[in-house]
MARFI-719973 format. One record per residue (C-alpha): x negated, y negated, z negated; residue in three letters; chain. Coordinates in pm, 1 decimal, always signed. Each point is the difference from the previous one (the first is absolute). Layout:
<sites>
       px       py       pz rest kette
        X        Y        Z  ALA     A
...
</sites>
This chain:
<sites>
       px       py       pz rest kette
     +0.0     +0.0     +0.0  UNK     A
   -148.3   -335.2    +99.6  UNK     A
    +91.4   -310.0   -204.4  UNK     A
    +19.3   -244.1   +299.8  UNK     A
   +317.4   -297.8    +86.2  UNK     A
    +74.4    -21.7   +332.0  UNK     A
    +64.8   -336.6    -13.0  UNK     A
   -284.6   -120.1   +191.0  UNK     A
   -208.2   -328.0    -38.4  UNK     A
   +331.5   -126.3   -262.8  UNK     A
   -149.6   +218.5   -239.4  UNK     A
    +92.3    -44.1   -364.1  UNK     A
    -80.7   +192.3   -313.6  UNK     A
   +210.4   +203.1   -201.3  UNK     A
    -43.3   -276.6   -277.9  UNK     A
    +94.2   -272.8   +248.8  UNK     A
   +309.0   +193.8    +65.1  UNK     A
    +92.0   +100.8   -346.3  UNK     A
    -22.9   -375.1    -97.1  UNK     A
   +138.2   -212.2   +259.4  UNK     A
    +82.5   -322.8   -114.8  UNK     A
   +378.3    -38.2   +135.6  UNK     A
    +71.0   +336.3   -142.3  UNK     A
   -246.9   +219.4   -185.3  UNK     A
    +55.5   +290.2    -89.0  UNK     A
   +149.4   +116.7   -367.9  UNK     A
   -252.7   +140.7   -114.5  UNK     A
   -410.8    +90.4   +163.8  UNK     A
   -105.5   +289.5   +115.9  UNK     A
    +94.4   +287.1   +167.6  UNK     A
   -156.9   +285.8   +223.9  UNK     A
    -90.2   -233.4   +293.5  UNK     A
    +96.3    +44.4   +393.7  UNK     A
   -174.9   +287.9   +121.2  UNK     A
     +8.7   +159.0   +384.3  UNK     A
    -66.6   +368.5   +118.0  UNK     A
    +26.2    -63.7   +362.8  UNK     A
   +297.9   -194.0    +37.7  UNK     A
   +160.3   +114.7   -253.1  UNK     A
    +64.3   -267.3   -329.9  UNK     A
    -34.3   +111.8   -350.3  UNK     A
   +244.1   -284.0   -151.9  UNK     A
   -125.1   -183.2   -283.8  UNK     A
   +252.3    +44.4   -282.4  UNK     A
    +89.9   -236.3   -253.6  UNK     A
   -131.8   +228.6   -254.8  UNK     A
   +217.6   +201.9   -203.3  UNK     A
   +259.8    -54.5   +301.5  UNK     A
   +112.1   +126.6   +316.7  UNK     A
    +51.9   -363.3   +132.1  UNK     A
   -253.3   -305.2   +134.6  UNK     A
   +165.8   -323.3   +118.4  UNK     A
   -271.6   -181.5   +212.6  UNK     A
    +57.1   -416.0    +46.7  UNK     A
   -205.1    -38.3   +304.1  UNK     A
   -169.0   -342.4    +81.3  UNK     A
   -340.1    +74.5   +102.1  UNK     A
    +47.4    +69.2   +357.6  UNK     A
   -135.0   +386.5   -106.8  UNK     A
    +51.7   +196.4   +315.1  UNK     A
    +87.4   +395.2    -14.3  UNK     A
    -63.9   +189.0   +299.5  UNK     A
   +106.2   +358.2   +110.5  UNK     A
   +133.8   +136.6   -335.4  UNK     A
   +245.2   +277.2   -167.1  UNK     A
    +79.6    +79.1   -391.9  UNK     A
   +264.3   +156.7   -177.1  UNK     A
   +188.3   -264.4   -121.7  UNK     A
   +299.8   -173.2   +187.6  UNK     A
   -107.1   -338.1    +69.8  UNK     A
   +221.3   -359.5     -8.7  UNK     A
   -134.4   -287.2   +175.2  UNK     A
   +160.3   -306.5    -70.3  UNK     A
   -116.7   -332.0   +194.4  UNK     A
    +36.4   -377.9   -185.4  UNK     A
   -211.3   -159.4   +268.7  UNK     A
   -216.2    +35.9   +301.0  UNK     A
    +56.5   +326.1   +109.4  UNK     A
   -128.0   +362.6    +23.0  UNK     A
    -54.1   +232.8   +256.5  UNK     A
    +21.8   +363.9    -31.3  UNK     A
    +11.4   +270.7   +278.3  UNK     A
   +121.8   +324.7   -158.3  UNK     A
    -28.6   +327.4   +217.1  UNK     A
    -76.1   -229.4   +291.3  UNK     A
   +303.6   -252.6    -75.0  UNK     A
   -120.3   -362.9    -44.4  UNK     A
   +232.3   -181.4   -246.1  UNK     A
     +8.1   -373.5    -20.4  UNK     A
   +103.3    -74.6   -394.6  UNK     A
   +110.5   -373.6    -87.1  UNK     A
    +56.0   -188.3   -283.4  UNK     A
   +362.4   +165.4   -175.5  UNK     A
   -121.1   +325.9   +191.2  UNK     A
    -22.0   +336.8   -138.6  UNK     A
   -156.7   +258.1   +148.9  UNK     A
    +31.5   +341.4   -187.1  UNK     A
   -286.8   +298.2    +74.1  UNK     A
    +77.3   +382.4    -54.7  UNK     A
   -222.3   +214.5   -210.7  UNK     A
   -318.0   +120.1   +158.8  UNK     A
   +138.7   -199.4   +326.8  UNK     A
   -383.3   -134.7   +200.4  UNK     A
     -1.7   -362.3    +74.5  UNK     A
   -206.9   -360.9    -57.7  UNK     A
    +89.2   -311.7   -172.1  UNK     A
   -152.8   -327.7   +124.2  UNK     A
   +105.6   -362.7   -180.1  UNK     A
    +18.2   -243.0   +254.1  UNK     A
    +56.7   -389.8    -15.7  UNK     A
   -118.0    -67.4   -386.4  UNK     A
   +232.3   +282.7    -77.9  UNK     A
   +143.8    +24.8   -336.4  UNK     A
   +206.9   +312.6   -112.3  UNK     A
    +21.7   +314.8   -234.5  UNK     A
   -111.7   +402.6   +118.2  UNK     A
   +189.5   +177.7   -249.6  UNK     A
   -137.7   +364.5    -59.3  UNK     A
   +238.0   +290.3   -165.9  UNK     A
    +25.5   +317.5     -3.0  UNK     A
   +280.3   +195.6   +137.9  UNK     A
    +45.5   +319.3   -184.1  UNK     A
   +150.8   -176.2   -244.0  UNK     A
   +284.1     -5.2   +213.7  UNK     A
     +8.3   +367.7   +169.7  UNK     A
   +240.9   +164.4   -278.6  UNK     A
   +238.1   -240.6    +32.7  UNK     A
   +284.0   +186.1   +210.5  UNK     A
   +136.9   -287.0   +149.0  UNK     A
   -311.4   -132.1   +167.4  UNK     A
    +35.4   +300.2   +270.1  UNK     A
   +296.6   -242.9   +118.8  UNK     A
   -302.0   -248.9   +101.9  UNK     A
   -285.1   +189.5    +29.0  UNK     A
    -36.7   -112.3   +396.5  UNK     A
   -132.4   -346.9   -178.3  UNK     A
   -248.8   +174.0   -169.1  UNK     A
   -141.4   +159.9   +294.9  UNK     A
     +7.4   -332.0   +255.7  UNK     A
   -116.0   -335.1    -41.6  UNK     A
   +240.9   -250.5    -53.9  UNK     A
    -37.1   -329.3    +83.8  UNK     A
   +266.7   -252.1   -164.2  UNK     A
     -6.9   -351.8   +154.7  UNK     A
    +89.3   -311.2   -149.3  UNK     A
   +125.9   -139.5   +356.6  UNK     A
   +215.7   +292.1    +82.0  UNK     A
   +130.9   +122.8   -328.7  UNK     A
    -26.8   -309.2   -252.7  UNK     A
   +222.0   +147.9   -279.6  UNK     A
   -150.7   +342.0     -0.5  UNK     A
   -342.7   -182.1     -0.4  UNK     A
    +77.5   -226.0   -283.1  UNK     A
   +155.7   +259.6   -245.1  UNK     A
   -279.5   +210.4    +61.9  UNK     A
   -238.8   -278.2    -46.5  UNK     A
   +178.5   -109.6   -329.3  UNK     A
    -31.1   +358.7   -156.1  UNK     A
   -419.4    -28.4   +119.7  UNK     A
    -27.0   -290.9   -170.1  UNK     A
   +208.8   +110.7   -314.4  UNK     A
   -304.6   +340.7    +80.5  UNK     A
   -273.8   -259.1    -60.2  UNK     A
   +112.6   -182.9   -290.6  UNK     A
    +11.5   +326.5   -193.3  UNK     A
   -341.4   +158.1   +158.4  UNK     A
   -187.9   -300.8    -31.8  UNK     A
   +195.1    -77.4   -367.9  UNK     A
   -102.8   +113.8   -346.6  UNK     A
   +250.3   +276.4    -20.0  UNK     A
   -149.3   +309.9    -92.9  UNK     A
   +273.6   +210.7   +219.6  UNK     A
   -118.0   -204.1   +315.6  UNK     A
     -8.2   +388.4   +188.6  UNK     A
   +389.4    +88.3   -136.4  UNK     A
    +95.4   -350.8   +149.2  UNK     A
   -148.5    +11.1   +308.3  UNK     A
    +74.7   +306.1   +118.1  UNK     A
   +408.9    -88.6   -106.0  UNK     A
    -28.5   -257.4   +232.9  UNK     A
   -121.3   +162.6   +257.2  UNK     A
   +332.4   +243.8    -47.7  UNK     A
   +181.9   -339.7    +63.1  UNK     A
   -181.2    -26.2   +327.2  UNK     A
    +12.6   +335.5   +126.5  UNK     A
   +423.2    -45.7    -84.6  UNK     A
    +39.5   -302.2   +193.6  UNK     A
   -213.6    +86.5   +271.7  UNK     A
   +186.5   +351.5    -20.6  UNK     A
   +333.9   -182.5    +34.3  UNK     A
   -101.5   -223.7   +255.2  UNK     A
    -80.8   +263.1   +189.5  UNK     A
   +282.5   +241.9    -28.2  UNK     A
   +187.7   -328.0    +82.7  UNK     A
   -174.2    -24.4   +333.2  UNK     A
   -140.4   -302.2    -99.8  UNK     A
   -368.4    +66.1    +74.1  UNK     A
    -11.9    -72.3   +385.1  UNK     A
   -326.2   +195.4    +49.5  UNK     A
    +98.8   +293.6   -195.0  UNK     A
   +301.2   +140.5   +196.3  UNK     A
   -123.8   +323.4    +50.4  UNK     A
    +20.5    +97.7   -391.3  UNK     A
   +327.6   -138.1     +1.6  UNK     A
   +218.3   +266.3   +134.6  UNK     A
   -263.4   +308.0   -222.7  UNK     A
    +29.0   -229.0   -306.8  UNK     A
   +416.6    -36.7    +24.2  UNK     A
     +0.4   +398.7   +100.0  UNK     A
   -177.1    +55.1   -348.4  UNK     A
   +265.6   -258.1   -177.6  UNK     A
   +304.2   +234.1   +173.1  UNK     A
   -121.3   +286.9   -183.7  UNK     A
   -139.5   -112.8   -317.9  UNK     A
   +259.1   +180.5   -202.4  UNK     A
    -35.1   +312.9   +180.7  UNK     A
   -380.3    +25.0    -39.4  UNK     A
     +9.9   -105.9   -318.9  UNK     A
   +207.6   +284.5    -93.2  UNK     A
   -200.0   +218.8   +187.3  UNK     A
   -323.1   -104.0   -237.8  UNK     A
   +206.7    +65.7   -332.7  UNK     A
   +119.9   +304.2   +186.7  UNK     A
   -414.1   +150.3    +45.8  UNK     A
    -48.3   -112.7   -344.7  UNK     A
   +234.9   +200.1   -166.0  UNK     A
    -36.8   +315.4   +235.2  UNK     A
   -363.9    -25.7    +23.9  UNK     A
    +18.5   +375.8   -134.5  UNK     A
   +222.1   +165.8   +303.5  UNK     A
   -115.0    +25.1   +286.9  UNK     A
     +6.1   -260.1   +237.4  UNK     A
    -25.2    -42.2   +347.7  UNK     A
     -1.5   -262.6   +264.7  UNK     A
   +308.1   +153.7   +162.1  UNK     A
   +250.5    +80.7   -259.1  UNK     A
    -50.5   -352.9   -212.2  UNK     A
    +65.1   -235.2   +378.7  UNK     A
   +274.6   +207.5    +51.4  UNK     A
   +132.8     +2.1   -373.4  UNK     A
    +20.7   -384.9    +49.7  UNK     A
   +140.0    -23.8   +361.1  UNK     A
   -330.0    -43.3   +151.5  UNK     A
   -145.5   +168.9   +332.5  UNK     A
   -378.1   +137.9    -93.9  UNK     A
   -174.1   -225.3   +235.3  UNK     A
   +178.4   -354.5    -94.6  UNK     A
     -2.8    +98.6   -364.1  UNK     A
   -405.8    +73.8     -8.4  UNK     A
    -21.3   -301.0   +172.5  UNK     A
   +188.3   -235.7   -232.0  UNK     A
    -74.2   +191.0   -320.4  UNK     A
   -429.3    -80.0    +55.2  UNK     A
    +71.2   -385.3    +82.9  UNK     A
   +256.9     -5.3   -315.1  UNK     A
   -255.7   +147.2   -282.5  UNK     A
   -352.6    -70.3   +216.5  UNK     A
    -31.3   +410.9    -19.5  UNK     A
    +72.7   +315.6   +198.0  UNK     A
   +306.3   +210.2   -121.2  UNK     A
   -226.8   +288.1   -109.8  UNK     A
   -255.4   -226.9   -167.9  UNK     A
   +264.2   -157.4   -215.8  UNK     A
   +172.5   +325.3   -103.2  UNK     A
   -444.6   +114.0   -108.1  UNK     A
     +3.9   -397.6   -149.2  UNK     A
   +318.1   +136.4   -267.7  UNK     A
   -140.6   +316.6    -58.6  UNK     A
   -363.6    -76.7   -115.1  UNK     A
   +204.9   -293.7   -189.3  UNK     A
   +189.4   +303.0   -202.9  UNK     A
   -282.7   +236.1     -2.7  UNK     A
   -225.3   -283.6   -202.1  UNK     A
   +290.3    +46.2   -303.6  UNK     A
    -23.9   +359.2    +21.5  UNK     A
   -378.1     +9.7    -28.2  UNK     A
     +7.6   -209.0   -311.2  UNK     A
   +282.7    +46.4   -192.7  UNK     A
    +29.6   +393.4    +49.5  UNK     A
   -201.6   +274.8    +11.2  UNK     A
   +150.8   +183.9   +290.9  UNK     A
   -228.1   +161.9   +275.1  UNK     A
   -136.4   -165.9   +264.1  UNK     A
   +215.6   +273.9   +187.3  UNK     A
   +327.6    -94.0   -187.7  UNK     A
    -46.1   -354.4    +38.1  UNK     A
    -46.3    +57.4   +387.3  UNK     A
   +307.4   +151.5    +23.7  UNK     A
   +217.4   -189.4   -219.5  UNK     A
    -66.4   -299.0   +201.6  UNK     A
    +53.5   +152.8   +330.6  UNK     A
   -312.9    +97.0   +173.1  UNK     A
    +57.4   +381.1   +161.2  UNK     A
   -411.6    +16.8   -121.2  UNK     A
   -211.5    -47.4   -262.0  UNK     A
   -253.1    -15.8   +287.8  UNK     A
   +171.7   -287.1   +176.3  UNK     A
    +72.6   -170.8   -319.3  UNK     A
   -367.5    -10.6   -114.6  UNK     A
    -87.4   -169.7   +342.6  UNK     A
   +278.2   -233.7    +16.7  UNK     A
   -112.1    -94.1   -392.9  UNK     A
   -379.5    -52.6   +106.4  UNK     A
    +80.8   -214.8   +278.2  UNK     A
   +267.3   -240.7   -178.0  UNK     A
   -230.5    -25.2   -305.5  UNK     A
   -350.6   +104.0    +51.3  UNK     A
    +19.7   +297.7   -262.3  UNK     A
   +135.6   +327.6    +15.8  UNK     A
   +285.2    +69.2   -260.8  UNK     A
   -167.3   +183.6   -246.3  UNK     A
   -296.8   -275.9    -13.8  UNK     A
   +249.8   -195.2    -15.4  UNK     A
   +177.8    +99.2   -299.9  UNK     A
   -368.1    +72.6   -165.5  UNK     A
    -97.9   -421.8    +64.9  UNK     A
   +346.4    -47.5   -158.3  UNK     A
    -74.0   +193.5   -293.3  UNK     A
   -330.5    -89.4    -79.4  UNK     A
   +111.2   -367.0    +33.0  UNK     A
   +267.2    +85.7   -255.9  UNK     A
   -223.3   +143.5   -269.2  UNK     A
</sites>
């Protein structure tokens, strides 16, 4: 791993960044920006999953990916960011919203003045709902001030009530944040199921599809949960709830971000865990009692979802117990 910027001859140090004058950060220090190729090992606020950047040094980022989503928010000047080829013009009232692990740049332009908000995503991935928007997790989205001004300035107002807690002297700064960005993803959400987002029609029509059958796939998760035990195939739960094989695989991954058979393995390693710990059943008994037809496949299942087999496992737990 290299510890190089790419922001060229506008070069600042990490203690230039963490104290900017305009807006420093809460506290110094942290990990510093690191690169392995082109990939960005985000500097953390430390003891967070969150960094809120005020940029004003001109600092330029070239070619560029990191795990984090990433909110761009222009006050003046502008930036320019090309994302997967795409070049993206973003003005002052703009915001310009970058997946998770999506490659792009960033360049200020003009004296620009704005905020690069970092934060992390998988914060957000067991929250059922979010399947009904997950197509604006996986594009950019580019809101502009010029074509959607309300949209722009709600989401705007909720960034800047986003700084005043980051950048404040509350010691649940992370909690705060990351309820605001909730409040984005809804409104955004909503604006898009509303067909609101000119340059995101194509999600429109998967997004509303998900909304139709919310109830039924919801029903379909309690319905795995409790019947994790039986067995349980692709075929007989689609057409249990009125669905043809095909349309319900389809529909059932973008709903819970998971194949069918990997969320059925998902609630029986869940119920397996209890077993290990709180009984002393068989490794055998326990495979069978939450529905895998071997002990064989339940050991590898068990490996792969947690790194240990069961009965390593269940010694970790015990030893951490004495």
């Amino acid at each position: 791993m290299s510890n190089r910027t790419f922001s060229g001859a506008n070069a600042i140090t990490e203690e230039e960044r963490y104290m900017n004058p305009i807006r420093p950060q809460p506290y110094i220090g942290g990990t510093g920006t690191s690169y392995d190729g082109t990939y960005e090992y985000v500097d953390y606020l430390p003891g967070t999953m969150v960094r809120i950047w005020y940029t004003s040094k001109q600092e330029c980022f070239g070619l560029h990916y990191h795990q984090p989503l990433e909110i761009v928010q222009c006050e003046r000047g502008y930036y320019i960011s090309t994302i997967q080829g795409v070049e993206y013009k973003i003005c002052p009232g703009d915001i310009l919203i970058i997946p998770s692990k999506m490659i792009h740049t960033l360049f200020p332009m003009n004296d620009c003045r704005g905020y690069v908000h970092l934060l992390d995503p998988s914060i957000i991935n067991d929250i059922r709902s979010t399947a009904l928007i997950k197509d604006i997790l996986d594009k950019p989205i580019h809101i502009k001030s010029e074509t959607d001004p309300v949209l722009a300035e709600n989401i705007g107002s909720i960034l800047y009530m986003m700084h005043d807690a980051y950048f404040g002297s509350n010691s649940l700064r992370e909690l705060i944040v990351y309820s605001y960005l909730l409040q984005i993803l809804e409104k955004v959400g909503n604006s898009l199921l509303a067909g609101a987002l000119p340059d995101q029609k194509d999600y429109q029509n998967s997004a509303k599809e998900l909304v139709k059958y919310n109830k039924a796939l919801n029903e379909v998760c309690e319905y795995l949960s409790s019947h994790y035990s039986e067995h349980l195939s692709l075929e007989e739960v689609s057409e249990k709830f009125g669905f043809s094989t095909c349309y319900f695989s389809r529909i059932f991954k973008e709903y819970t971000n998971t194949g069918f058979k990997e969320y059925v393995h998902t609630c029986r390693i869940k119920h397996s865990k209890e077993l290990l710990t709180k009984t002393d059943l068989s490794i055998n008994e326990i495979s069978a009692k939450v529905g895998f037809e071997t002990a064989q496949s339940f050991n590898r299942v068990f490996l792969k979802k947690t790194g240990n087999t069961p009965s390593g496992y269940r010694k970790l737990y015990k030893m951490k117990t004495v």
